[in-house]
N, C-alpha and C positions, 0 to 999 in steps of 0.2 A: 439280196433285194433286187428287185424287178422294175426297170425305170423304161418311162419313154418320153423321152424330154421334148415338150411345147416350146414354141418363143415364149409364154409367158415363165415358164418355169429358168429358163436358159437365163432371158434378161433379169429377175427376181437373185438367181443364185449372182451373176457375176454382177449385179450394183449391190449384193449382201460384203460379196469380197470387199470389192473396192470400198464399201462402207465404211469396213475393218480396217483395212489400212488407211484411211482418212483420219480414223479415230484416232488409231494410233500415233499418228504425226499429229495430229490437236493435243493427244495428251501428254507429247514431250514437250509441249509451248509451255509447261508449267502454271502452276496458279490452279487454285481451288474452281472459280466457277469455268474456267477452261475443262479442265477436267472434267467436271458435269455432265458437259455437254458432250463431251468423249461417249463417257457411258452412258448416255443418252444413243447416240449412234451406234454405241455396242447393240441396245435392245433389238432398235434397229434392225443391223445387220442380221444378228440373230433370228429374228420372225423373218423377215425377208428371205433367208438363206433356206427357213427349214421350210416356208411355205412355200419355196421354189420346187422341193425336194416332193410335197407332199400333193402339188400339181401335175409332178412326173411321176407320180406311183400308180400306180393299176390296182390294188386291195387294198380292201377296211382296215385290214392290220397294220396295213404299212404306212396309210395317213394316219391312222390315230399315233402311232408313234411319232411321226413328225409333229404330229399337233399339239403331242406332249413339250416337247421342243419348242415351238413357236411362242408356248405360254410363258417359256421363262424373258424372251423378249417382251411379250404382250403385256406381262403382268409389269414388268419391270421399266418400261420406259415413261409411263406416265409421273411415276414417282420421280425417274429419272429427269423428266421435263420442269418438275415441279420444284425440287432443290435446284438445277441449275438456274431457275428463275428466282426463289430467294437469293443466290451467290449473286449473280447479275444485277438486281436491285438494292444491294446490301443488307439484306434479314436475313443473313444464312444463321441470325442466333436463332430465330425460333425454332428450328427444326431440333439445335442443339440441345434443348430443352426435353426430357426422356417421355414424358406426356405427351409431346406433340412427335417425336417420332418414332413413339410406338402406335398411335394413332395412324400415321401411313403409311406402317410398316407391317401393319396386319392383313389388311387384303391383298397386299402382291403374297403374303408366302400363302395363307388360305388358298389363293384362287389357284397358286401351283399345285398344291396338295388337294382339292377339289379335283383338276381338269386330273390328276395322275391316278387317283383314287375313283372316278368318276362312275366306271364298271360297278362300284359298289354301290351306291347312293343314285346314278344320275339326276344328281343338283345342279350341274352345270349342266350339260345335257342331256336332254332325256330322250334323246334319238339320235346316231350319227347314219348313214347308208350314206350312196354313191350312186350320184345323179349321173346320168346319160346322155340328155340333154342337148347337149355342148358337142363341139369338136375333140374332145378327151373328155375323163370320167372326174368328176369334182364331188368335192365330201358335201354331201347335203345335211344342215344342224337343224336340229329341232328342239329351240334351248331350253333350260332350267332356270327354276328362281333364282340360285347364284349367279346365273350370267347375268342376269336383271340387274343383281347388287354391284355387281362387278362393273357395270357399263354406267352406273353411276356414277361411283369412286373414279372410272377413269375420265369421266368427263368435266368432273370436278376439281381432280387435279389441272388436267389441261385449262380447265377455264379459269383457277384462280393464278396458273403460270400468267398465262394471257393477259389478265386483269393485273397484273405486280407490272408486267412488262409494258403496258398501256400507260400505266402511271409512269412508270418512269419513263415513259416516251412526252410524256406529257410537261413533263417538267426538265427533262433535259437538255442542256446547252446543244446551240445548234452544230456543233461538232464531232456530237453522234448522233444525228438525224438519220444519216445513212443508215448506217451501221442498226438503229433500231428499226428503222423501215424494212430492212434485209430478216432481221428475229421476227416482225409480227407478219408479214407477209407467208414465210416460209412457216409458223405453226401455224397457221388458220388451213393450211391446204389440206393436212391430211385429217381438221375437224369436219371440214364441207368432207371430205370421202367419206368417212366414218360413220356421218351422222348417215349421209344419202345412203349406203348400204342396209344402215340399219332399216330406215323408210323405205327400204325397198324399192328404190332405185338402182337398179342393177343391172347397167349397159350389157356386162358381159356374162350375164347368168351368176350362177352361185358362185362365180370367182369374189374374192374380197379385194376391192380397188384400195384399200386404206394403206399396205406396204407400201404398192406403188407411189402413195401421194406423200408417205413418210422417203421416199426416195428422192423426189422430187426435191422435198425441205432439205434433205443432204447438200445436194449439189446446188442448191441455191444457199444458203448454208458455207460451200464450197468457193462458192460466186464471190459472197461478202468476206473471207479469208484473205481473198487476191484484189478483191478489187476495192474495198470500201477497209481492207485491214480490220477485219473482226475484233479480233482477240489480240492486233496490238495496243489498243487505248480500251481500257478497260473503265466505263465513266464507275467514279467514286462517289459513293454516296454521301450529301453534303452533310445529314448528320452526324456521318463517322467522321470528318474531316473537324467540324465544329467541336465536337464531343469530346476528342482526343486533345482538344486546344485546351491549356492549363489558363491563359486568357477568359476574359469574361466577354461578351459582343450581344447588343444591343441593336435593333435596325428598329428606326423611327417614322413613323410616318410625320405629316405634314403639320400632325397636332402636338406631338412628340408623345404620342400613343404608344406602345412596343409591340410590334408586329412579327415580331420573332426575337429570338434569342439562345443561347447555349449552359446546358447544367451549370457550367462554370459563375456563371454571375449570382448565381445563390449563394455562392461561399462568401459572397460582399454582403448582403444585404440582410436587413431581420425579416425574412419569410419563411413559411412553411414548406420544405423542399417538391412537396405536392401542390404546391401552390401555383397557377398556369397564371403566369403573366402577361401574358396578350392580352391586348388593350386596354393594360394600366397606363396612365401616363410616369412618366419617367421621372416626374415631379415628384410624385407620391413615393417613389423607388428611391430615388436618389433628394432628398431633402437639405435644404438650407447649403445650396451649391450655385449661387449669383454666378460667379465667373464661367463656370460651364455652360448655364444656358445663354449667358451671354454671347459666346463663342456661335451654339446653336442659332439663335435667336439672329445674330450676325451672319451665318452663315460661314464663319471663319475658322477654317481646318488647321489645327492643333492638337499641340498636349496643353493639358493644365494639372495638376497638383490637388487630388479629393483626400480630406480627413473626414472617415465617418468610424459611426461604435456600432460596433459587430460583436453581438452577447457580451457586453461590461467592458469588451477590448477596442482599443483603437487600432484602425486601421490606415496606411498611408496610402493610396493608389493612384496611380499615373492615368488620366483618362483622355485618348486620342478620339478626338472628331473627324468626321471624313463627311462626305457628301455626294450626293448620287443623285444626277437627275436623268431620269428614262423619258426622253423626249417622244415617245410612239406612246404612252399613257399620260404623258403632262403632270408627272409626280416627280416632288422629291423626297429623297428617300436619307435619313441622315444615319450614319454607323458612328456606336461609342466602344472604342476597345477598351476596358477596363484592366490595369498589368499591376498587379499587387507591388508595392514599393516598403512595405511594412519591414522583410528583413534589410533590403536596404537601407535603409534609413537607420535601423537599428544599429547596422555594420559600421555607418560613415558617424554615428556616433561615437560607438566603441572606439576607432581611429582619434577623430578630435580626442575623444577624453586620455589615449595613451599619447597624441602626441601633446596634449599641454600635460600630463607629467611627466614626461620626458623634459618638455620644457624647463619644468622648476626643477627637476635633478639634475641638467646640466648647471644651470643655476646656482646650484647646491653644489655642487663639485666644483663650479670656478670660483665661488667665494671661501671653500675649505682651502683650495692650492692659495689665495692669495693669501690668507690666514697662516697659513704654513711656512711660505715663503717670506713673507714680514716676522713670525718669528724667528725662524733658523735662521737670518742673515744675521742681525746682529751677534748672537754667540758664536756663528761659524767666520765672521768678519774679526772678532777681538783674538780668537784663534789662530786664526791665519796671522795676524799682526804678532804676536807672539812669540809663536815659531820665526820669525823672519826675525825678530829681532835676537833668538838664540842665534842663530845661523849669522849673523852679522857681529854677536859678540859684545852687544849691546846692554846685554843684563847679565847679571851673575847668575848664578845658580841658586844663592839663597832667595832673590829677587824670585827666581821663578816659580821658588819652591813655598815662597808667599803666595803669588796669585795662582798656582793650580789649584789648590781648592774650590776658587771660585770655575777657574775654566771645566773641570770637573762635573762641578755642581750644571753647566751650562750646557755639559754634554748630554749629562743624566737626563734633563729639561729637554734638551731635544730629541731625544731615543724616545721619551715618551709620548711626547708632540706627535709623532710621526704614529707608531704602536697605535695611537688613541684615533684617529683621522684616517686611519689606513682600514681600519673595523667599520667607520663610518663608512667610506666609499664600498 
């Protein structure tokens, strides 16, 4: 191959490099929407590298070869923009869903197999040659109806990246103000290139400025890594944090309206699990509960103790009040965490009820030994007196040979005393 390499071609190939290795050190940071953005800079790199290549080529042949190349960046980073912006927002499920990512998974490989097959159809192009124009020779396009469809799809992804990433700038704690102001800054630059190209605003002749402004967003990109810590606070999405809470949470406005809330408090209540509870009063939810709204009504942060019937069953649960007033809108704002106490409750019963029968079995045991001990004493007392009087000389032998029937008879009495009481215990 036959190069003669421009500054633009030079600077394009060594920020493609550096692209690459940037990526790379992003995608050993770990974590899904890190990553994202990795292969997002891979596309990048990739269009930047081969359009560097294809600014230093001198023949038709050897730019459309490169531009072969270029599309598998071109095609591939918008999709790339546009997952890494569900991962960053917290919706990376929709894409998980096989409908919605075959849906954006069909124009990036079309458009490669279009731009590589192109010689056959010219759908995507329907003329390439090689402008003169310029200070070096540049590929001049004379596009196709696919490019049409193509320049769609990618502006579509980029706009609804932009639009997820808006929202959540919108709503996120001022903690990553930075850090979002760095993401929407850096993709708007290479949309204003992009579009201006297409409208034919083109400072530099048929060069395409859009690599260069996806270079830019690199290193600015690069800027927010070091300086504003990108990709070490990663903000989480409030409904995955709520969602995942086996707790029920209730936030009140000043009516005690419900202005939000999490899946969880359905599993208390008799509603329809499709049923959207924003701005029921909490009245209606939660019925025949004085003490609680008391608390509310008071304003007084606590637990109190709710029994309600949930499908024929009763329910025991623990309901903490909190309070919240945002002095810069002049509202307060009241939180009920709802924490099921059902099996507890059920446990510390099963407890009481083994310890009062324990209770009456020891019970039951101390009044068998006293029973026992009151019989055996006396036979084993006339016993004992007996023998002592053998041993002393006291009684004869016929004398003894009278009362052992009875001491006998007393033994018998007690072997079975003991036998009978011993099956008991």
């Amino acid at each position: 191959m036959d190069f003669t390499f421009n500054a633009y071609a030079i600077f394009l190939i060594a920020c493609g490099c550096t692209t690459i290795l940037l990526a790379y050190y992003i995608f050993r940071r770990g974590g899904d929407t890190v990553k994202w953005f990795s292969m997002m800079m891979l596309s990048n790199a990739i269009w930047s590298i081969a359009y560097g290549f294809e600014l230093a080529s001198g023949t038709l042949y050897q730019m459309k070869f490169f531009i072969n190349i270029e599309y598998v960046g071109i095609a591939t980073l918008p999709l790339n923009w546009f997952i890494f912006s569900l991962n960053f927002c917290g919706k990376e499920c929709w894409y998980k869903k096989p409908v919605n990512l075959i849906s954006i998974l069909i124009f990036p490989i079309l458009t490669i197999l279009m731009v590589w097959t192109n010689a056959f159809h010219h759908l995507h192009y329907k003329q390439l040659s090689i402008s003169k124009e310029g200070p070096f020779p540049v590929l001049a396009i004379d596009t196709g109806p696919w490019y049409l469809i193509f320049t769609i799809y990618f502006y579509l992804l980029l706009a609804a990246g932009c639009y997820l990433i808006l929202i959540k700038f919108k709503s996120s704690d001022p903690i990553y103000r930075k850090q979002n102001y760095s993401i929407i800054i850096a993709a708007f630059i290479p949309w204003v290139a992009n579009v201006s190209y297409l409208l034919g605003f083109r400072p530099f002749g048929h060069v395409d400025v859009t690599p260069f402004a996806f270079i830019m967003t690199t290193f600015l990109t690069l800027i927010g890594i070091y300086r504003f810590k990108l990709f070490d606070i990663i903000p989480i999405a409030r409904e995955k944090v709520l969602e995942l809470m086996q707790d029920g949470f209730f936030i009140l406005d000043q009516k005690n309206r419900i202005i939000d809330y999490n899946k969880s408090t359905k599993q208390y209540i008799n509603v329809n699990k499709e049923f959207d509870l924003i701005g029921t009063s909490l009245e209606d939810v939660l019925p025949d509960q004085p003490e609680l709204f008391e608390r509310i009504k008071t304003r007084n942060p606590g637990k109190v103790e709710l029994t309600l019937l949930k499908d024929g069953h009763k329910l025991n649960l623990e309901a903490e009040t909190l309070f919240l007033n945002d002095s810069k809108i002049n509202s307060d704002f009241s939180i009920i965490k709802l924490q099921d106490l059902t099996n507890v409750k059920k446990e510390a019963n099963r407890v009481r009820d083994q310890a009062s029968e324990l209770e009456k079995l020891n019970q039951l045991k101390d009044r068998i030994f006293s029973i026992i001990a009151h019989d055996l004493r006396g036979p084993l007392v006339n016993l004992s007196e007996v023998l002592k009087m053998i041993a002393n000389d006291q009684i004869t032998i016929d004398e003894f040979k009278d009362i052992s029937p009875t001491l006998s008879k007393d033994i018998i009495y007690n072997h079975r005393l003991i036998r009978k009481h011993s099956t008991l215990v």
